[in-house]
Biopython code that builds the backbone (N, CA, C, O; Angstrom):
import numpy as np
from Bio.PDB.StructureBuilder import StructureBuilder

atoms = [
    (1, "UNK", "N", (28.298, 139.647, 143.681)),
    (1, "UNK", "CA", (26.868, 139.572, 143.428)),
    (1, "UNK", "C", (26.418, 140.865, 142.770)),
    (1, "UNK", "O", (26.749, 141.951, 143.246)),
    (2, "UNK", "N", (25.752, 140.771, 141.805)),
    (2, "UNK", "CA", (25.011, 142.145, 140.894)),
    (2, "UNK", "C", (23.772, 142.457, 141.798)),
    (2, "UNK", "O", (22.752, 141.820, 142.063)),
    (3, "UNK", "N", (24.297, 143.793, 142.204)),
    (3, "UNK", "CA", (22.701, 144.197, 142.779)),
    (3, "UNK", "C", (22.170, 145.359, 142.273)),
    (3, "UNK", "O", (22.183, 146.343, 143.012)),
    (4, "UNK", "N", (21.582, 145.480, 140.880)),
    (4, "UNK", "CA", (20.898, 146.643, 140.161)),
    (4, "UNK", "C", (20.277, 147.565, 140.997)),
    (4, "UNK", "O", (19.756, 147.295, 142.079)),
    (5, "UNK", "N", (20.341, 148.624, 140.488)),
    (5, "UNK", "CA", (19.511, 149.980, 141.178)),
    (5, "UNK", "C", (18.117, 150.009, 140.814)),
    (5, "UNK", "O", (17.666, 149.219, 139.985)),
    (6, "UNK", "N", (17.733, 150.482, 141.128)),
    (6, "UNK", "CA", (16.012, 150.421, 140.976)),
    (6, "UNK", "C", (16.360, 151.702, 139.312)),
    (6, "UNK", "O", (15.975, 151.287, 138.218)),
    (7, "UNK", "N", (16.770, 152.528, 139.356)),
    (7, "UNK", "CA", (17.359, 153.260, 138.151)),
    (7, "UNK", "C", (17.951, 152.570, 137.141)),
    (7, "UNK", "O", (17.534, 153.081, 136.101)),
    (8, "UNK", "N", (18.520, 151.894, 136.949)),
    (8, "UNK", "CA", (19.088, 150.993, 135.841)),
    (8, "UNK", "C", (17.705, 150.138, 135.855)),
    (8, "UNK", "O", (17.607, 149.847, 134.662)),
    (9, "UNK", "N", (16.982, 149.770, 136.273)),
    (9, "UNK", "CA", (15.660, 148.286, 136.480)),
    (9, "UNK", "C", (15.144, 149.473, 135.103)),
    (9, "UNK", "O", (15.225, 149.501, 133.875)),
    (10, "UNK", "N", (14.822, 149.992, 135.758)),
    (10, "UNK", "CA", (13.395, 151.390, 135.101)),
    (10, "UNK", "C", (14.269, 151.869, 133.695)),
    (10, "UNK", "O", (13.568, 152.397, 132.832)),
    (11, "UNK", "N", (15.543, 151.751, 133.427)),
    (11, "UNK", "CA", (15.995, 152.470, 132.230)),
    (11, "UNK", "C", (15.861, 151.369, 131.490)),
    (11, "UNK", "O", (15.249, 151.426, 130.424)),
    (12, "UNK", "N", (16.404, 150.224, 131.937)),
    (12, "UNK", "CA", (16.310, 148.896, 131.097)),
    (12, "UNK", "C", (15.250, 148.468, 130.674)),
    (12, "UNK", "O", (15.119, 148.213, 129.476)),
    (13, "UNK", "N", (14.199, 148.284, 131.616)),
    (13, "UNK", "CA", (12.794, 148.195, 131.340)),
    (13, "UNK", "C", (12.163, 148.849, 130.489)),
    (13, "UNK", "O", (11.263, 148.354, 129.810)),
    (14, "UNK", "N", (12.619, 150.280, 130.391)),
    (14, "UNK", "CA", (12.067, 150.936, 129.541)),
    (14, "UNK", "C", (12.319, 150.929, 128.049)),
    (14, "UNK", "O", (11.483, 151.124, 127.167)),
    (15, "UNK", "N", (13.634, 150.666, 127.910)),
    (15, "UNK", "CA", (14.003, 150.407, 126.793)),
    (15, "UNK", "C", (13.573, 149.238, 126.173)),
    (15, "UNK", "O", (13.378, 149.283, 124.958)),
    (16, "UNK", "N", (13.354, 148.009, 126.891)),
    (16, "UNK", "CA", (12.803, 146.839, 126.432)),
    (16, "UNK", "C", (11.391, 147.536, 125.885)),
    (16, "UNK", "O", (11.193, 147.534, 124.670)),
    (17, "UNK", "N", (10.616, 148.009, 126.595)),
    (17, "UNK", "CA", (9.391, 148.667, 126.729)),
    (17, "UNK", "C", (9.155, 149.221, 125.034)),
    (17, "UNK", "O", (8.286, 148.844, 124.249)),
    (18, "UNK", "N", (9.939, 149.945, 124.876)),
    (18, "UNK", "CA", (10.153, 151.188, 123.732)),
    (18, "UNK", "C", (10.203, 149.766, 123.253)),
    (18, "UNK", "O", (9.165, 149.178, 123.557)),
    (19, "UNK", "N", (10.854, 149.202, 122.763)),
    (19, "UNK", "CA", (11.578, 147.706, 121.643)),
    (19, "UNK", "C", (10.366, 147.592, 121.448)),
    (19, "UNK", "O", (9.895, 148.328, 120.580)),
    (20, "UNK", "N", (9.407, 146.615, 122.194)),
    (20, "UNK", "CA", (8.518, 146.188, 122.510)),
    (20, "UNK", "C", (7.030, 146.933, 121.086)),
    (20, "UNK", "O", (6.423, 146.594, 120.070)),
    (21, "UNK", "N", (7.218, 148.346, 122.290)),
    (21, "UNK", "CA", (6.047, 149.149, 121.450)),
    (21, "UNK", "C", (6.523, 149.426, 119.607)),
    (21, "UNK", "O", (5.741, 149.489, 118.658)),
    (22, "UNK", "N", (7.933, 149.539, 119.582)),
    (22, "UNK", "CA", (8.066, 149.768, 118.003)),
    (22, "UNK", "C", (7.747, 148.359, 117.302)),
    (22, "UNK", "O", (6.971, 148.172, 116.365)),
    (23, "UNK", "N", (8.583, 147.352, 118.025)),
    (23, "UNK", "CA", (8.189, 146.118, 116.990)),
    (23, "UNK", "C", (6.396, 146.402, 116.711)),
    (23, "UNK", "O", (6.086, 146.805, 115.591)),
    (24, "UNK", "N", (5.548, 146.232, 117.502)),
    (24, "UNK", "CA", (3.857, 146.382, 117.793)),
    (24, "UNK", "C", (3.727, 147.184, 116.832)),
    (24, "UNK", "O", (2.689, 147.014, 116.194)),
    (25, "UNK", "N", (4.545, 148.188, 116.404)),
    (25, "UNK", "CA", (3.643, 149.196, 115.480)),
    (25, "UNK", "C", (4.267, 148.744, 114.156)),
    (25, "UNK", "O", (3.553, 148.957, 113.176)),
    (26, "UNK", "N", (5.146, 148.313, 113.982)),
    (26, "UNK", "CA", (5.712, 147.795, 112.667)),
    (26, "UNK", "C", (5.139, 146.663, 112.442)),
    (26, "UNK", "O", (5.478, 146.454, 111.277)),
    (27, "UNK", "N", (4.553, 145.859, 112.735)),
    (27, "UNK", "CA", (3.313, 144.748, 112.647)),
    (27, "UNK", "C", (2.447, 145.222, 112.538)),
    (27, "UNK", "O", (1.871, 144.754, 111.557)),
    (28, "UNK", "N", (1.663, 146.299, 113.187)),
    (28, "UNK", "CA", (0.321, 147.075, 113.034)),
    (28, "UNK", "C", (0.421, 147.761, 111.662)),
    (28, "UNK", "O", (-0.629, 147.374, 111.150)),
    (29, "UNK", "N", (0.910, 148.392, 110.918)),
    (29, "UNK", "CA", (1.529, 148.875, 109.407)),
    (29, "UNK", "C", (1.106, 147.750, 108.910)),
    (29, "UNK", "O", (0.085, 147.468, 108.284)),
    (30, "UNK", "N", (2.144, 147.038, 109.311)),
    (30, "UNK", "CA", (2.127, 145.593, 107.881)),
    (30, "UNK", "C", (0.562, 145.120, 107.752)),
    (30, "UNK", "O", (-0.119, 145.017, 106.732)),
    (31, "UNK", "N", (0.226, 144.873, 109.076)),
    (31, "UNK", "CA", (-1.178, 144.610, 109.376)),
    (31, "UNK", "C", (-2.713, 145.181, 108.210)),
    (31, "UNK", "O", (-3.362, 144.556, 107.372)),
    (32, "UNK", "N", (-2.787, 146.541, 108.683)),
    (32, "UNK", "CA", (-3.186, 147.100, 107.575)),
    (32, "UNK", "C", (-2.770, 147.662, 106.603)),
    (32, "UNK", "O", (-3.556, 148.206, 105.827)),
    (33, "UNK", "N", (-1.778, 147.668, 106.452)),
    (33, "UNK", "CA", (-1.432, 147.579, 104.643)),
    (33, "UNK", "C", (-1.925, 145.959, 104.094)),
    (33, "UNK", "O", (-2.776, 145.478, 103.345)),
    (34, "UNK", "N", (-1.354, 145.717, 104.546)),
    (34, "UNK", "CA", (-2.144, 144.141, 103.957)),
    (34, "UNK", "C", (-3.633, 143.669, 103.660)),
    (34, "UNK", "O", (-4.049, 143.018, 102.701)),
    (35, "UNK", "N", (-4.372, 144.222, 104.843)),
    (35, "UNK", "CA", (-5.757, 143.877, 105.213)),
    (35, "UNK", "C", (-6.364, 145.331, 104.221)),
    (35, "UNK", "O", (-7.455, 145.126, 103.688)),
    (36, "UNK", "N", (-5.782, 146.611, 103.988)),
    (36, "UNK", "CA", (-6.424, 147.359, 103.287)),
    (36, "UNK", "C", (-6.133, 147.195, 101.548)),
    (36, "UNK", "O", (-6.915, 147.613, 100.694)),
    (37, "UNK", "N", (-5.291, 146.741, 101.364)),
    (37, "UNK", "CA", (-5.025, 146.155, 99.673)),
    (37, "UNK", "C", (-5.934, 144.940, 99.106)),
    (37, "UNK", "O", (-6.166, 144.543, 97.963)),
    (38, "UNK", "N", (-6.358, 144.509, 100.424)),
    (38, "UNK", "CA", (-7.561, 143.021, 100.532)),
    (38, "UNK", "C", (-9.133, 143.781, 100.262)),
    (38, "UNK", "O", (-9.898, 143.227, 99.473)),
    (39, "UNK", "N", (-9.499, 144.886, 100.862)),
    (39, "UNK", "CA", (-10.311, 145.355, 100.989)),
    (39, "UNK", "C", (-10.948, 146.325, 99.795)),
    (39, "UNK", "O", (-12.121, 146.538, 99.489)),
    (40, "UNK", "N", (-9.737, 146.807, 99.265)),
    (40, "UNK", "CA", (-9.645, 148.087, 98.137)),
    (40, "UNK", "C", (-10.036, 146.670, 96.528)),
    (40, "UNK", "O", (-10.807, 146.881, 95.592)),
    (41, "UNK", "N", (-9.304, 145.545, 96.729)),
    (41, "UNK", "CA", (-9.663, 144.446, 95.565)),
    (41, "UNK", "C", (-10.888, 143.670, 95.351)),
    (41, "UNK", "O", (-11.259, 142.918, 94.450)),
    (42, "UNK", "N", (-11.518, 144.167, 96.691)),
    (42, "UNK", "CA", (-13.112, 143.284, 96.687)),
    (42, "UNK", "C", (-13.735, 144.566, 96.647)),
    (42, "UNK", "O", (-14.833, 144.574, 96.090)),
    (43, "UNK", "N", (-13.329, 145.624, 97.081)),
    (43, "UNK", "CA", (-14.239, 146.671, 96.643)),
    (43, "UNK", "C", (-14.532, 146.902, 95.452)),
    (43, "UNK", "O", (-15.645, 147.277, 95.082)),
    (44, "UNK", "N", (-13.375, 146.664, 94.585)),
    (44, "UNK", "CA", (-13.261, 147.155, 93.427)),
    (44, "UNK", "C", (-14.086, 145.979, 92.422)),
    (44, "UNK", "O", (-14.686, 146.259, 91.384)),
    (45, "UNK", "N", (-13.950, 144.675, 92.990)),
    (45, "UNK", "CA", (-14.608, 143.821, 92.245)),
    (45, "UNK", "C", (-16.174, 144.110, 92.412)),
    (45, "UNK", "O", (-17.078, 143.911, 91.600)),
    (46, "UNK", "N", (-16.229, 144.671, 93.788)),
    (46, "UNK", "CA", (-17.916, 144.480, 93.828)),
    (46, "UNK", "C", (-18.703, 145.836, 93.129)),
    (46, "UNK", "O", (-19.813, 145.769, 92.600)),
    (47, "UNK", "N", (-17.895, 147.054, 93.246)),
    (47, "UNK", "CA", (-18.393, 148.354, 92.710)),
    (47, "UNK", "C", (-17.534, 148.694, 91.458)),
    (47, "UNK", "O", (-17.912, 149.717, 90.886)),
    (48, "UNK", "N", (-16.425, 148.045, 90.887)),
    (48, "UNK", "CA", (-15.884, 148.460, 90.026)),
    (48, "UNK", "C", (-14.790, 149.554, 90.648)),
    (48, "UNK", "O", (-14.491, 149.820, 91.812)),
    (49, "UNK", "N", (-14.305, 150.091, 89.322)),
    (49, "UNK", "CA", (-13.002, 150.962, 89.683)),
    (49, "UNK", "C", (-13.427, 151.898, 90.406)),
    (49, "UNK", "O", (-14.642, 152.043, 90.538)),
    (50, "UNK", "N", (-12.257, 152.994, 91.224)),
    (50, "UNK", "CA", (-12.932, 154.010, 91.517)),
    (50, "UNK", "C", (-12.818, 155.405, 90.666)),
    (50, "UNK", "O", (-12.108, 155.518, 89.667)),
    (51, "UNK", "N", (-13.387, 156.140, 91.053)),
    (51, "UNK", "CA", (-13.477, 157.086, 89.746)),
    (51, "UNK", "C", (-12.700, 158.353, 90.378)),
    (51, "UNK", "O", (-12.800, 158.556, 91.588)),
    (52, "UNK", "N", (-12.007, 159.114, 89.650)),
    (52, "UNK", "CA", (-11.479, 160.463, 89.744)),
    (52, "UNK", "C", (-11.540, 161.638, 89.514)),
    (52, "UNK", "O", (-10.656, 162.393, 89.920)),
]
sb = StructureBuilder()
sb.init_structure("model")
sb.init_model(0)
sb.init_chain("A")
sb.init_seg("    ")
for serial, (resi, resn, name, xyz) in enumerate(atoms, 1):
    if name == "N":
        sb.init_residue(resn, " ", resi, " ")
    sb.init_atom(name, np.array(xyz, "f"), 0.0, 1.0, " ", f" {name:<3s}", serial, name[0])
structure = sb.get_structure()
């Protein structure tokens, strides 16, 4: 019978944990990169280019 340590629970967990939070932020990127290239093309339609 496998009987895990409360130490292996918490390392494993954590690592799922970490997985977890990177996938979340690599969706959050894509997220707004996407939603800000949407935003910058209606800006630009409604005020024109931007200037430098």
């Amino acid at each position: 019978m496998f009987s895990a340590a409360v130490s292996e629970i918490l390392l494993y967990g954590g690592i799922a944990v970490m997985g977890a939070a990177a996938a979340a932020a690599v969706a959050a990127v894509l997220l707004f990169h996407l939603s800000g290239k949407r935003l910058a093309e209606c800006l630009e339609k409604e005020f024109g280019k931007k200037r430098r």
